[in-house]
C-alpha positions, -999 to 999 in steps of 0.1 A, spaced: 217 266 617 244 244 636 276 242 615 302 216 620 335 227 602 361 202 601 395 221 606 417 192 622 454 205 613 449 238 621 466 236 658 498 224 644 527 246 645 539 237 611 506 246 590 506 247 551 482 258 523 448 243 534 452 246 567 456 287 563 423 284 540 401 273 568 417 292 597 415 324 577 380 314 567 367 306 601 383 341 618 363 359 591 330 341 599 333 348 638 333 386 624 299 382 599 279 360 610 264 362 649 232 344 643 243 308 633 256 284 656 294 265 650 311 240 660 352 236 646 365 204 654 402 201 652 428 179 666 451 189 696 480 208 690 507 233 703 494 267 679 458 278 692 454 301 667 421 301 673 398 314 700 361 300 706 329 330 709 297 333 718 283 310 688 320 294 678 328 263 697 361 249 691 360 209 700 391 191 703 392 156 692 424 133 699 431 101 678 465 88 667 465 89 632 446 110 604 426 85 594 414 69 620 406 107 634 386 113 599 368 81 598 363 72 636 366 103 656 350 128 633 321 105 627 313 101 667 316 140 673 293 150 650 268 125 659 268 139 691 264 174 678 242 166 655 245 196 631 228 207 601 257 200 581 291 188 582 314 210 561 350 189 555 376 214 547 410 199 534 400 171 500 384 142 521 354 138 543 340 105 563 328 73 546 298 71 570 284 103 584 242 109 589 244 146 583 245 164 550 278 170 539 293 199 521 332 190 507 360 217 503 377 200 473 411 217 462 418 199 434 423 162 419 458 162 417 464 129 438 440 112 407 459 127 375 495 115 365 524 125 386 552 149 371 582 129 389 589 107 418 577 117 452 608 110 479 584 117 509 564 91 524 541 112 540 526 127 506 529 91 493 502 82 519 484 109 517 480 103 480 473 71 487 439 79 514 429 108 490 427 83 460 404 55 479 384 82 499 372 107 475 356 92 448 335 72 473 328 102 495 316 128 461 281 107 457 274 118 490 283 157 487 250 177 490 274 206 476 310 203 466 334 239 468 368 242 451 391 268 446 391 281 410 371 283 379 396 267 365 397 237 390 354 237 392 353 228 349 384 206 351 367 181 383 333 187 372 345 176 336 370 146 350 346 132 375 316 137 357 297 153 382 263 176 383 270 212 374 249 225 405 267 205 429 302 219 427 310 257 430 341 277 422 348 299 457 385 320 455 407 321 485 421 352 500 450 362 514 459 372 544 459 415 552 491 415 573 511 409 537 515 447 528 546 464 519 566 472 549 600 486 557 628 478 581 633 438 567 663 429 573 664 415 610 642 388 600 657 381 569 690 377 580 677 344 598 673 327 565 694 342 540 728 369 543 713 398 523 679 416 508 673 419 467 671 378 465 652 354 445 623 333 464 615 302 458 587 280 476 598 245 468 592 214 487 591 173 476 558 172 456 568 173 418 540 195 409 563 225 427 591 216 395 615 224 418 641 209 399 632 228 369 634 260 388 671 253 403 677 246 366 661 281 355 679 295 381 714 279 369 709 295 333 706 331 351 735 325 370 755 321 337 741 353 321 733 377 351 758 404 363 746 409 394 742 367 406 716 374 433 712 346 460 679 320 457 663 312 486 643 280 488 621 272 513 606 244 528 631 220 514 657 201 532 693 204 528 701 168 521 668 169 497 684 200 480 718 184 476 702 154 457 685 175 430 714 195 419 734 164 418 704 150 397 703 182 372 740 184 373 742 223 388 759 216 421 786 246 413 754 270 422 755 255 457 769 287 471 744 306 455 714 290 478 701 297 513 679 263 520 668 270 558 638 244 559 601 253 570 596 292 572 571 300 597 542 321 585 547 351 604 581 353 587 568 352 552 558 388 550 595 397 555 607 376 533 584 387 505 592 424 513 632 415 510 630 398 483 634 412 446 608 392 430 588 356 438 592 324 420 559 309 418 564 279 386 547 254 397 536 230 364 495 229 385 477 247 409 445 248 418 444 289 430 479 300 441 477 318 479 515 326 476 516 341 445 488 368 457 509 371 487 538 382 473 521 406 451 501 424 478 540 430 497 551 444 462 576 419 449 574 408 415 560 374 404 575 350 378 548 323 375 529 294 356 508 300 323 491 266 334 463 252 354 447 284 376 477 305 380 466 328 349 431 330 363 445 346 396 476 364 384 456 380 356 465 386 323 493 411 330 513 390 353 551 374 340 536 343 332 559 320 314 562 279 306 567 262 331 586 228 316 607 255 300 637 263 324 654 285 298 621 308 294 620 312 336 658 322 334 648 350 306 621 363 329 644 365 357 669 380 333 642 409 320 632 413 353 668 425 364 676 445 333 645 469 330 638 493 361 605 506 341 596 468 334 603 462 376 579 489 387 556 483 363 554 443 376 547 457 415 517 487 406 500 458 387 507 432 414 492 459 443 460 464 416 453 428 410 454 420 445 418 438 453 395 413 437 409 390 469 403 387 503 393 361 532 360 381 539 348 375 501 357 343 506 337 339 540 307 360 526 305 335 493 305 300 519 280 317 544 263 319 514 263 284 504 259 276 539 221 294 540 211 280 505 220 246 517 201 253 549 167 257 528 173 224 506 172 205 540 
């Protein structure tokens, strides 16, 4: 077959969540499969994470604005490579394309109701494209993936669609998260001291991170030993508003906000930390919170949407909308050594039912069925 994989973010320095999908997923099918022919089209950019092989061709494709490289550029590159299919990685796909097409679909969160306000205009938009795109682009899916068995009922069920054309395909993680020793150089760049909370927040509500700086304002009051929060991506100014909103600016002192925290950091910062805040109110899988476990830290997490479904049944799982249950956890968490050591064997066990080669073995899959329906 010729494969076209659409992978247009992944050169950027800054990456995030879906971008890490399909680069972790591509470097794992260089490694299986030598027989098929790809081609990863991506825009310019100043990470090349990525190397072309013998049967991996990397095009580069450059157009000024995401949509216009979706809908224009994409469109013209494939039709000159004419593949077998055209697998779209990151929720949205081209209006117009000849070839069959094969969708990576997250989730629907940009459909369903938001939790809060959105202050950043660039996930405004993006909600925006997602909303007119993808219901216009499913009817034309040969075969739709998504994340989570969770997320396959809940679009298959929203959107009405044919059981046999969406499948449930986990993520991985990636296998330089492990425990390691010798933390603290790195960690000191973000935050004074090891044994801290870690929090993953940023401006799209579904993260509640206004919820969790509340959480973490109750555990403040009760806790003897006041460890520090840090909360990545998340600006300063951004931070400032929230705990002026929730009325908890005396735990200002108490935060370490330094902005985007480059991936090769994270493993550090997991190892340093004393245990992960993962309370999102949705997700669709949850890459962080398998992260964190496989360095041995802890997790406090959702018991909504996926989360449970990845964490497993054993995980600290509590409400989400319910700062003052997050603020026990973190509370329990600190008091009980056994409970503490318990947390991090489970987290190491649960860890082995993921990895980005399952992941690549289950899509090559696809990839071969799909072959013979043409």
């Amino acid at each position: 077959m010729k494969i076209a994989i659409e992978a247009q973010r992944i050169f950027r320095p800054n990456k995030h969540g879906m971008d890490f999908v399909v680069l972790e997923t591509i470097r794992e099918l260089q490694k299986i499969d030598k027989e098929n022919e790809y081609y990863i089209l991506v825009s310019p950019g100043e990470d090349r994470c990525l190397s072309g092989c013998e049967n991996f061709h990397i095009i580069e494709i450059s157009c000024p604005t995401y949509p216009l490289w979706e809908q224009v550029a994409l469109p013209r590159a494939v039709s000159k490579i004419n593949p077998d299919c055209l697998h779209c990685t990151s929720n949205t796909a081209p209006l117009f394309c000849k070839v069959p097409l094969v969708l990576t679909l997250h989730d629907i969160i940009f459909l369903e109701p938001r939790q809060d306000e959105n202050k950043s205009w660039y996930q405004n938009m993006g909600r925006i494209y997602r909303r007119l795109v993808v219901p216009r682009i499913l009817p034309k899916c040969r075969k739709i993936i998504t994340v989570s068995h969770f997320e396959c009922r809940h679009i298959q069920t929203t959107l009405q669609l044919p059981a046999d054309q969406i499948i449930a395909v986990y993520n991985g993680f990636n296998s330089h998260f492990k425990p390691i020793e010798n933390v603290s150089d790195v960690v000191r760049k973000y935050i004074t001291e090891t044994g801290y909370f870690f929090f993953l927040g940023n401006t799209d509500p579904k993260k509640n991170t206004a919820g969790t700086l509340k959480a973490y304002s109750l555990y403040l009051k009760k806790s003897s030993a006041k460890r520090p929060l840090l909360v990545a991506d998340l600006r300063e100014t951004l931070l400032d508003t929230i705990l002026k909103e929730q009325d908890i600016e005396e735990i200002k002192p108490y935060l370490f906000s330094p902005g985007y925290i480059p991936n090769k950091d994270l493993v550090y910062l997991y190892n340093g930390a004393f245990s992960f805040l993962y309370t999102s109110f949705r997700e669709s899988f949850g890459i962080p919170s398998l992260e964190a476990m496989a360095c041995g830290t802890p997790v406090i997490t959702s018991n909504t949407s996926a989360i449970p479904e990845i964490v497993g049944d054993g995980g600290m799982l509590v409400d989400p909308r319910s700062p003052e249950e997050i603020a026990e956890k973190m509370l329990e968490l600190e008091s009980s050594p056994e409970l503490y050591d318990a947390q991090v064997l489970y987290g190491l066990e649960r860890i082995k039912y993921f990895s980005w080669k399952k992941t690549a073995e289950k899509l090559l899959d696809i990839y071969e069925t799909f072959s013979k329906k043409i």
